[in-house]
C-alpha positions as CSV (number, residue, x, y, z in Angstrom):
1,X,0.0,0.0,0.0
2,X,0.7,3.3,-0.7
3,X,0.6,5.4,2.5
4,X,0.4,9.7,1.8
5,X,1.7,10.0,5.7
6,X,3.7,8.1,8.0
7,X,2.1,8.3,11.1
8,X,2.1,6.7,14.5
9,X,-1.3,5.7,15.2
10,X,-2.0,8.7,17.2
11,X,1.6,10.7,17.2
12,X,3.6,11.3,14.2
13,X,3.5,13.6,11.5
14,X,6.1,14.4,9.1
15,X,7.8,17.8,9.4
16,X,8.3,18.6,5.9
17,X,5.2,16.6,4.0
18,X,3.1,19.4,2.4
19,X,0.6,17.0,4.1
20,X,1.7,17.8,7.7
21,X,-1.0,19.7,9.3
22,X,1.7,21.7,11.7
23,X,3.1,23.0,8.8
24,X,0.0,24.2,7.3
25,X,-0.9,26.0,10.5
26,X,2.9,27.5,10.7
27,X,2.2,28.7,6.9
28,X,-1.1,29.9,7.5
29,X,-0.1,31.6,10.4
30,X,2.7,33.6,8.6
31,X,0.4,34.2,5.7
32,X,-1.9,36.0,8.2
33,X,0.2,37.3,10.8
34,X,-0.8,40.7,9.7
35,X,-4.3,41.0,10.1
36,X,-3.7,40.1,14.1
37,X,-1.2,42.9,13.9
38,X,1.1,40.1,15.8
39,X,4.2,42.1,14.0
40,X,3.5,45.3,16.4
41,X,2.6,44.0,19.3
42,X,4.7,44.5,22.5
43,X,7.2,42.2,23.3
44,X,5.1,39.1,25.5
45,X,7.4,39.4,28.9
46,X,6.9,34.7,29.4
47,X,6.4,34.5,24.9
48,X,6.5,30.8,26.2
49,X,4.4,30.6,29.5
50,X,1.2,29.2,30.3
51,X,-1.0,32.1,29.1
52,X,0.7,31.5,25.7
53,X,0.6,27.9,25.5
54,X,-3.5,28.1,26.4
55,X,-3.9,30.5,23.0
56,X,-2.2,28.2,21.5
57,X,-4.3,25.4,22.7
58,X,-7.3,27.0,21.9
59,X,-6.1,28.4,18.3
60,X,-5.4,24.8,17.8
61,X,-8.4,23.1,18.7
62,X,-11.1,25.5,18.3
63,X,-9.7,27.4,15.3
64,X,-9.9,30.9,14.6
65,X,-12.8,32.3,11.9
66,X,-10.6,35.8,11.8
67,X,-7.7,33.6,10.2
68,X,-9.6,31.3,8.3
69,X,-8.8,28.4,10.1
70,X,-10.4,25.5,10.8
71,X,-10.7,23.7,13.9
72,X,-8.5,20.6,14.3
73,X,-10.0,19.0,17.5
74,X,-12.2,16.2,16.2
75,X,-15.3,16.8,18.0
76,X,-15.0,20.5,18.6
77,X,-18.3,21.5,18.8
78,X,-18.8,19.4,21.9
79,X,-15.8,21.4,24.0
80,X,-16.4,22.9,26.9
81,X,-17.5,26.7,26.8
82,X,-14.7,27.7,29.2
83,X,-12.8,30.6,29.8
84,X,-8.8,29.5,30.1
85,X,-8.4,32.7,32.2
86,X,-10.3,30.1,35.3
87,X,-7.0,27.7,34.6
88,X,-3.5,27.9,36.2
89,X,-1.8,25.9,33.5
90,X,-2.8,24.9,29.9
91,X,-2.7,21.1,30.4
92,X,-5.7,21.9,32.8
93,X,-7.5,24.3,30.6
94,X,-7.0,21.4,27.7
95,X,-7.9,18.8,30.1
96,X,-11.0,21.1,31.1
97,X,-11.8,21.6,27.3
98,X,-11.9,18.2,26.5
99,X,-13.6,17.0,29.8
100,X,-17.3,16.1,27.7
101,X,-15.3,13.8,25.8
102,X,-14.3,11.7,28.5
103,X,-17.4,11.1,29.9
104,X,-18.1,8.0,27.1
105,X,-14.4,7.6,27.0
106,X,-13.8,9.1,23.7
107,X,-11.4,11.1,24.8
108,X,-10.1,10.5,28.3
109,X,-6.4,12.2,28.4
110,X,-5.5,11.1,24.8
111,X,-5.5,14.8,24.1
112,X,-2.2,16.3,25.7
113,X,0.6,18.9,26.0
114,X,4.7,17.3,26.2
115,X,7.7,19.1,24.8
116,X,9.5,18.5,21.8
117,X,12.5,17.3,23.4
118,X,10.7,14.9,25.8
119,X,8.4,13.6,22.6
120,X,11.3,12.9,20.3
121,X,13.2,11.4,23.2
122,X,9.8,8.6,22.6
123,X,11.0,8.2,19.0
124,X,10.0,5.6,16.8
125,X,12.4,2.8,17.7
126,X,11.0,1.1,20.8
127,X,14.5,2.2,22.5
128,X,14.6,2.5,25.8
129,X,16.8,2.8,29.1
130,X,16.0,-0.2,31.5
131,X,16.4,-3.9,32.7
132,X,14.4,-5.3,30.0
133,X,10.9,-6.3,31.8
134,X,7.3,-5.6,31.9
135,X,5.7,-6.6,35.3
136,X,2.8,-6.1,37.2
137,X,0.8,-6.1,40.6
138,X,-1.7,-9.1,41.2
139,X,-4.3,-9.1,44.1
140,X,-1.8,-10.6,46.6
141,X,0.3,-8.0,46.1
142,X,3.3,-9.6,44.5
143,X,5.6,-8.0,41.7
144,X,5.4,-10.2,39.1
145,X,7.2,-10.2,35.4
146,X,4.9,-10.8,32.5
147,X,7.2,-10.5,29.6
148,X,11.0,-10.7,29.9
149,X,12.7,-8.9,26.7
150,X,15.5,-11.2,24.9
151,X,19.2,-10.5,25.7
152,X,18.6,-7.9,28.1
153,X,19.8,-7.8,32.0
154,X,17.1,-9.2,32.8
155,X,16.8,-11.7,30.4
156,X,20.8,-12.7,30.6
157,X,19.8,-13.4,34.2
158,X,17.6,-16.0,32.9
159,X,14.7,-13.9,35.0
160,X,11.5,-15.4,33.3
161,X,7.5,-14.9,32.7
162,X,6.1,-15.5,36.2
163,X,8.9,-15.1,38.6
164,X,8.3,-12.7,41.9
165,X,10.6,-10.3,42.8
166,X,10.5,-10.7,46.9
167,X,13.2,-8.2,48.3
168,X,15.4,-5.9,46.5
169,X,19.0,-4.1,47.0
170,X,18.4,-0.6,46.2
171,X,21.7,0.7,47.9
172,X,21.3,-0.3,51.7
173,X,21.5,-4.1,51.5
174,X,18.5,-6.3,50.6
175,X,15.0,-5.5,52.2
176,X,11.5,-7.0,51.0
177,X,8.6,-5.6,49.0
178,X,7.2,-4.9,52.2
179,X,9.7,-3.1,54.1
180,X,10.1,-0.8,50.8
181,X,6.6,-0.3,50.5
182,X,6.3,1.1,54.4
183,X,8.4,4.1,53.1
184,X,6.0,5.3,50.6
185,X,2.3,6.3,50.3
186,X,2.2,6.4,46.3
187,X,3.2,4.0,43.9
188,X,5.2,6.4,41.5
189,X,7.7,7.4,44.5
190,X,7.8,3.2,45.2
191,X,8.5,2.5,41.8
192,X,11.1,5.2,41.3
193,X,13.1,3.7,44.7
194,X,12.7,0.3,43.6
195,X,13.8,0.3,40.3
196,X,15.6,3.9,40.0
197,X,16.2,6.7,37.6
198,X,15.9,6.4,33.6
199,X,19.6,6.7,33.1
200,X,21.9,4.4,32.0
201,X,24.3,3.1,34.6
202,X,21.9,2.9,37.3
203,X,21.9,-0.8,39.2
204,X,19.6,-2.9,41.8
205,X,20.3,-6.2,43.6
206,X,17.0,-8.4,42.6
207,X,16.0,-11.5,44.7
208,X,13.8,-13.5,42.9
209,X,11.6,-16.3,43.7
210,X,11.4,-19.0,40.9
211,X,9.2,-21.7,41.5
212,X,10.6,-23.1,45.0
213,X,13.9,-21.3,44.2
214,X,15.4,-17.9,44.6
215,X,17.9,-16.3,43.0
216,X,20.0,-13.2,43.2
217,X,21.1,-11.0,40.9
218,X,22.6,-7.4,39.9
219,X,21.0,-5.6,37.2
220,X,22.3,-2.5,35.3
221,X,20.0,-0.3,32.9
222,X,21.3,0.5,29.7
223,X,19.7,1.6,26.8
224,X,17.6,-1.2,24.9
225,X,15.9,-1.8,22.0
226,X,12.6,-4.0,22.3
227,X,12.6,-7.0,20.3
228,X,9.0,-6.7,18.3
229,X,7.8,-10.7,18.9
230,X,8.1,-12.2,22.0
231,X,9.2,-15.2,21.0
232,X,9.8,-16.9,17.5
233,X,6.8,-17.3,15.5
234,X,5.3,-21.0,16.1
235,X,3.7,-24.1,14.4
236,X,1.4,-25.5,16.8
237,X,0.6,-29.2,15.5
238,X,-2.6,-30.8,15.1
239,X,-4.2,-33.9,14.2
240,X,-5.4,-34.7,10.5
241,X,-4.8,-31.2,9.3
242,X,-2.4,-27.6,8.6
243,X,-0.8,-26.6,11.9
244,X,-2.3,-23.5,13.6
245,X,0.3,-20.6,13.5
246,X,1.4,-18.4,16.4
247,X,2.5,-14.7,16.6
248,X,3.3,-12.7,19.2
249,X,3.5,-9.4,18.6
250,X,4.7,-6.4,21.3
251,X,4.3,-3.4,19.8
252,X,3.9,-1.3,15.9
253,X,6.7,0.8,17.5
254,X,10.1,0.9,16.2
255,X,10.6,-1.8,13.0
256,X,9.0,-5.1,13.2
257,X,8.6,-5.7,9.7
258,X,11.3,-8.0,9.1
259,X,10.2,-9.9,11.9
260,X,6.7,-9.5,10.3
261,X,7.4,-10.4,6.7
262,X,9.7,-13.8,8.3
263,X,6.7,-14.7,10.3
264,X,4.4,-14.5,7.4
265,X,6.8,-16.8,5.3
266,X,6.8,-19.0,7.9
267,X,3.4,-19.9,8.3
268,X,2.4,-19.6,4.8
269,X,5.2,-22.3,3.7
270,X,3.4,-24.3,6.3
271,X,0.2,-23.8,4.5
272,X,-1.2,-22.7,8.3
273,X,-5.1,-21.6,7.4
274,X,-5.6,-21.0,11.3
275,X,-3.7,-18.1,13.1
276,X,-3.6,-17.2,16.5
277,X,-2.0,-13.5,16.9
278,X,-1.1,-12.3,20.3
279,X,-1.7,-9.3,21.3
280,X,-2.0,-8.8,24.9
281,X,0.5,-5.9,25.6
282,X,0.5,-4.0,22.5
283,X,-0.3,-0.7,22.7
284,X,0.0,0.2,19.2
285,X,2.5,2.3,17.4
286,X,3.4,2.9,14.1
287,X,0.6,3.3,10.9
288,X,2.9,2.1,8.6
289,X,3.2,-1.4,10.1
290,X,0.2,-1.8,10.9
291,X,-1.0,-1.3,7.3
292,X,2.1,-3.9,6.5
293,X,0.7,-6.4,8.4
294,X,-2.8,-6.0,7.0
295,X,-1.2,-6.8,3.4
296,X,1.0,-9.5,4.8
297,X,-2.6,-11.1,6.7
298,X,-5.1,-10.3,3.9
299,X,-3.4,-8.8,0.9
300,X,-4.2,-12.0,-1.4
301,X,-7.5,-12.2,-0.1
302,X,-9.9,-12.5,-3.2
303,X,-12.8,-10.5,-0.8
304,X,-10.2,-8.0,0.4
305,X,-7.4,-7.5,-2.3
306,X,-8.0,-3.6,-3.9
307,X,-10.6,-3.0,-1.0
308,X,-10.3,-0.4,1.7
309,X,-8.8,-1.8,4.5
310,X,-8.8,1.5,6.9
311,X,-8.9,5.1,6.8
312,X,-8.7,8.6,8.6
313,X,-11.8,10.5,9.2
314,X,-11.5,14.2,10.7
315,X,-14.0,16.7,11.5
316,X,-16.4,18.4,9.3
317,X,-14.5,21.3,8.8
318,X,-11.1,19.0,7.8
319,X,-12.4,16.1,5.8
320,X,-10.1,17.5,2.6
321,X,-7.6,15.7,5.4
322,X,-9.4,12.5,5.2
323,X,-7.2,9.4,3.9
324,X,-7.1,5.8,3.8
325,X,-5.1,2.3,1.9
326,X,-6.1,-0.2,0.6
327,X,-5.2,-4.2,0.6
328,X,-2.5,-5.1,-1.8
329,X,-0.4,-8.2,-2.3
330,X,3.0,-8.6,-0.9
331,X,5.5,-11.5,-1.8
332,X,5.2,-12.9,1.7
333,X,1.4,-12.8,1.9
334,X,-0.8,-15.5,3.3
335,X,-4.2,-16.5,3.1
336,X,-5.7,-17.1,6.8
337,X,-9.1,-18.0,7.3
338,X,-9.4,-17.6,10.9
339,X,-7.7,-15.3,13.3
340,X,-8.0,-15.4,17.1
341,X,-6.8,-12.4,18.8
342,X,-5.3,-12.7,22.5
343,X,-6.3,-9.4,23.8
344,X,-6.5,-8.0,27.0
345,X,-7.3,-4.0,28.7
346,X,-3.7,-3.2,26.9
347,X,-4.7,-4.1,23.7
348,X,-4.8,-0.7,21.9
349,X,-4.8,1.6,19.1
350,X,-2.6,-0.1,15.7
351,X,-3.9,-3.3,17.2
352,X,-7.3,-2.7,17.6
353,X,-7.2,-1.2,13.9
354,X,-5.7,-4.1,12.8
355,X,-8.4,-6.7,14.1
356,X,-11.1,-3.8,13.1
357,X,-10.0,-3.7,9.3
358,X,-9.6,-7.6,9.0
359,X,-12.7,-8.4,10.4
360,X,-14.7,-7.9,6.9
361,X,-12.6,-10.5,5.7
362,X,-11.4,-13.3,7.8
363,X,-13.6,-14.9,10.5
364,X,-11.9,-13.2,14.0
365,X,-12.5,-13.6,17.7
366,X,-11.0,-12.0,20.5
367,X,-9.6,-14.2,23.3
368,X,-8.6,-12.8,26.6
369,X,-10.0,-9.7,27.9
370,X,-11.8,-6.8,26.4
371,X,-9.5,-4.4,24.2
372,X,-8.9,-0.7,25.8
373,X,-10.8,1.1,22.9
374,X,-8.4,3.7,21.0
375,X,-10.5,4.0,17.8
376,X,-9.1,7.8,17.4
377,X,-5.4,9.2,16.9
378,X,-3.6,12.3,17.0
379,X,-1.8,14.6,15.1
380,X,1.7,16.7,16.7
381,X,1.3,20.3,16.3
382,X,4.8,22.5,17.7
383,X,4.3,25.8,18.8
384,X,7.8,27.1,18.0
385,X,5.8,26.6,14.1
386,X,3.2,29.7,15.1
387,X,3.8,33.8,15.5
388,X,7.3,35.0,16.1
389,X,7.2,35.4,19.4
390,X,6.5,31.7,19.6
391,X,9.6,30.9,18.0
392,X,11.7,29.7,21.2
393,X,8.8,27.7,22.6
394,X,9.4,23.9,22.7
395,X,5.8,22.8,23.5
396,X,4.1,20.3,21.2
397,X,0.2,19.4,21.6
398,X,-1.1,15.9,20.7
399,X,-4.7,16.9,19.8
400,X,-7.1,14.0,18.7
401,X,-7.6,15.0,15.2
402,X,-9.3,11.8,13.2
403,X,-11.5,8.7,13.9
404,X,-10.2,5.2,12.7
405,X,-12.1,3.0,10.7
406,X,-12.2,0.2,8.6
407,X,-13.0,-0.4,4.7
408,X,-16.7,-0.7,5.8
409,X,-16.4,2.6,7.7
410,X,-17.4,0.9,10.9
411,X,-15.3,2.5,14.2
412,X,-16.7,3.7,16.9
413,X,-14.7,0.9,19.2
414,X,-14.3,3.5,22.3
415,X,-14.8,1.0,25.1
416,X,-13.1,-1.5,23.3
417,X,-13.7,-4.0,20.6
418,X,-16.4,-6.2,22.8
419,X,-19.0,-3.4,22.9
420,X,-18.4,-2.9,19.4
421,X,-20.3,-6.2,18.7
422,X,-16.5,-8.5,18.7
423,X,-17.3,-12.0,20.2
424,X,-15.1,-12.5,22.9
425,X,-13.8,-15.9,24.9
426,X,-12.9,-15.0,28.5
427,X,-9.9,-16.2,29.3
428,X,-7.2,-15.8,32.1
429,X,-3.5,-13.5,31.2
430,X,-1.8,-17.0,32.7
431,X,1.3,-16.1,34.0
432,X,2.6,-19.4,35.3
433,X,3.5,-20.4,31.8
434,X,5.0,-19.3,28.8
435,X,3.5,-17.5,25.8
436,X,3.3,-19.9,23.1
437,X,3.0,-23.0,25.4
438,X,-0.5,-24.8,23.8
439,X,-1.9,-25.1,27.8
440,X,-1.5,-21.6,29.0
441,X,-4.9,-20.3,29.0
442,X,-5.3,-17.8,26.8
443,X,-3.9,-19.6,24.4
444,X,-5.7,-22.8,25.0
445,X,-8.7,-21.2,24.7
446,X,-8.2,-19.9,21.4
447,X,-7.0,-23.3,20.3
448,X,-10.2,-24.8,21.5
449,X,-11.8,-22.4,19.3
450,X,-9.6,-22.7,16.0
451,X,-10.6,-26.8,16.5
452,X,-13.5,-27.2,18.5
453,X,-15.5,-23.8,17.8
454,X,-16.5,-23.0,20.8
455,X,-13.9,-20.9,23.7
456,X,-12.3,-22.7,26.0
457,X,-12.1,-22.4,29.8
458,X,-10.7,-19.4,31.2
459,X,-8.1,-20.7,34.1
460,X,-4.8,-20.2,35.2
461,X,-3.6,-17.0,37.3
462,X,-5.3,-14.1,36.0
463,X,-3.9,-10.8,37.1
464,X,-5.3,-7.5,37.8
465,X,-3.8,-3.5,36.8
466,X,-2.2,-2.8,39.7
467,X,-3.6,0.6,41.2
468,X,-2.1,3.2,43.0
469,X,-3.1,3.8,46.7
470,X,-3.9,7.6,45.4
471,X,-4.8,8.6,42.5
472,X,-1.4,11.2,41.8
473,X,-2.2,12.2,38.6
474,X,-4.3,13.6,35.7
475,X,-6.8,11.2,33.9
476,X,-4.1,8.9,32.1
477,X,-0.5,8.8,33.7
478,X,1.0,10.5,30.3
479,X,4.3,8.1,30.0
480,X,1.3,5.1,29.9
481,X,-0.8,6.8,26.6
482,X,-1.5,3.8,24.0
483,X,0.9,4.6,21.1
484,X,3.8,5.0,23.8
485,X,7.0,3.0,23.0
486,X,7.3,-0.4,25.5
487,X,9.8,1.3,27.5
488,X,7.6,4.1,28.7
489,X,4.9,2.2,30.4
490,X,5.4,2.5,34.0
491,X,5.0,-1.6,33.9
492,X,8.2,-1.6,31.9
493,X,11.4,-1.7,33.4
């Protein structure tokens, strides 16, 4: 497919397309500077402070009729009739402006102010400084890893999926979850103790329990690149027929399409017809692969092949910005005929649009939990881009600007893909075995499924989101947005 922008699903936008709707605002700005007489103005004594970054959130989103231009927000007739003079900051008057969107979970915090510098440290490589783990909380309490990343320090301390980590050395000799926790009434200062700064060099003592075992040793962040599948895509054997095929996928973020194009020749050599793709901690990420695995899962497709697979719808008052691709053929292309999706509340975004836009074609079902619901992305727009005296401003808003859906224009997804009419079989995240292994549940149930169709039963440990104590934040913590790279999940270490 042919794409007119590389996105990610929700963040980038080239700086030079002619196509890049910062640009156009920074032209049409200039173009019009005079008839706001910015060019005699008196000098602004903070050209960068808060009052400045709410005009340009509100120039932004709600547009301005005496410069001809158009809103960009997506539903901005619904924003709040406010008056930013009643907010100290302008993440709180954008927050406040986009608060009727969050009520049906439309817009709950996807809409946000970062800097430049902080939003390009993101990227679009999947780098990151760390251990090389994602981990979470379950209802006992215990800090468990999910997902260990390959030839990391984690990993090359043969730490695996499942272990606990019961007492760590964070500089004064080894003390227990517990004793740790005492000193600290929010997770976010916990965390930060436990597994320290973002910065390269930084090291912890880990005791950690595996199986009847424990082990000890000393990690040291560096920086770290997330290997896009989990494991090595599989050929799960059955009786009398093609093998079912198994992917599992982390994130659209960095550049998984080699890994993607392998895995596609892998299980179409096998002839595999069934498919089971895991998604369970993918976020999303990057357009562009996204619309590469759609023409590696569907491109040959005689229902699908020169159809719409998805597309970007904006507001009324932008829909000249309105794009889409379409399903094309690519030399490593299969022909599945059944997809089941493991899925869980982290499920988002490139993900979701991925299952969205195949499901006019291949039979699908979602296995696991329900997805998080990110039918909607974002556009970058710098404020450096706007009046002169903007020019040494490094803020950047990430405004919702389009709605995603598929060839059949169906979207909509904003509680995730279950309420959007997506059969779902309930099934446990089971920690106490490894992804790909045919009895852990998730996938077991979508095996049962692909063979037997009907869903499996949902045992094994299932985990919970670990919560904070306090709530010490806005509506999303902004370093866990869908779209984010692994490493900036607070579950990621």
């Amino acid at each position: 497919m042919r794409l007119s922008l590389l996105l990610l699903i929700a963040l980038m936008v080239s700086g030079q397309a002619m196509a890049n709707p910062a640009q156009r605002f920074s032209n049409l700005l200039e173009q019009t500077e005079s008839v706001r007489g910015l060019g005699e103005q008196e000098p602004i004594v903070e050209a960068c402070g808060e009052q400045t970054k709410k005009d340009f959130v509100q120039l932004v989103a709600a547009g301005d009729a005496s410069l001809s231009f158009d809103p960009w927000y997506l539903w901005y007739n619904e924003m709040a009739d406010i008056d930013p003079d009643d907010y100290a900051t302008a993440q709180s008057y954008l927050d406040a402006l986009t608060a009727p969107l969050a009520v049906d979970g439309r817009d709950p915090g996807f809409s946000y102010l970062t800097t430049q510098a902080e939003d390009d440290a993101r990227g679009s490589t999947g780098a990151y400084v760390g251990y090389g783990f994602r981990f979470t909380i379950d209802d006992l309490g215990r800090f468990i890893f999910v997902d260990v990343l390959q030839d990391t320090p984690a990993g090359l301390a043969n730490f695996d999926r499942g272990n606990e980590i019961v007492a760590m050395d964070v500089g004064n000799g080894f003390e227990t979850i517990e004793e740790i926790s005492q000193r600290h009434f929010y997770l976010g200062t916990l965390l930060d103790e436990m597994f320290g700064p973002s910065e390269a060099g930084v090291e912890r003592g880990f005791r950690v329990r595996q199986g009847s075992a424990t082990v000890e040793a000393t990690l040291v962040k560096t920086e770290l690149v997330t290997p896009p599948l989990a494991v090595d895509p599989l050929l799960l054997e059955r009786t009398g027929t093609t093998p079912v095929g198994y992917l599992h996928l982390r994130s659209f973020i960095g550049t998984p399409n080699d890994a993607l194009d392998d895995s596609s020749a892998v299980v179409g050599q096998a002839g595999v017809e069934d498919l089971v793709i895991d998604f369970r901690y993918n976020g999303g990420g990057r357009l562009d692969v996204a619309d590469r695995m759609l023409d590696l899962l569907a491109g040959t497709l005689p229902s699908a092949i020169g159809q719409e697979s998805w597309r970007l719808a904006h507001n009324d008052r932008r829909s000249e910005e309105d794009f889409g691709a379409s399903f094309a053929p690519l030399p490593d292309s299969i022909r599945p005929l059944r997809i089941a999706f493991i899925t869980t509340g982290g499920t988002a975004s490139a993900s979701e649009l991925v299952i969205n836009s195949l499901s006019p074609h291949i039979e699908v079902v979602l296995v696991g939990e329900n997805t998080l619901g990110k039918a909607v992305g974002q556009y970058a727009f710098d404020q450096n881009l706007g009046p002169p005296e903007w020019a040494s401003c490094d803020t950047r808003l990430r405004l919702i600007t389009f709605e995603i859906v598929n060839g059949e224009g169906n979207g909509g997804y904003y509680n995730g893909l279950v309420d959007a009419g997506f059969t779902l079989c309930p099934a446990a995240d089971d920690i106490t075995r490894p992804f790909g292994d045919p009895e852990e549940a998730s996938l077991k149930s979508a095996l049962a499924w692909l063979n037997e169709g009907q869903c499996g039963g949902a045992t094994g440990s299932r985990l919970r989101r670990a919560q904070p104590r306090r709530i010490d934040g806005p509506r999303w913590q902004r370093s866990d947005l869908p779209d984010a790279p692994f490493g900036l999940s607070p579950w990621v270490r």
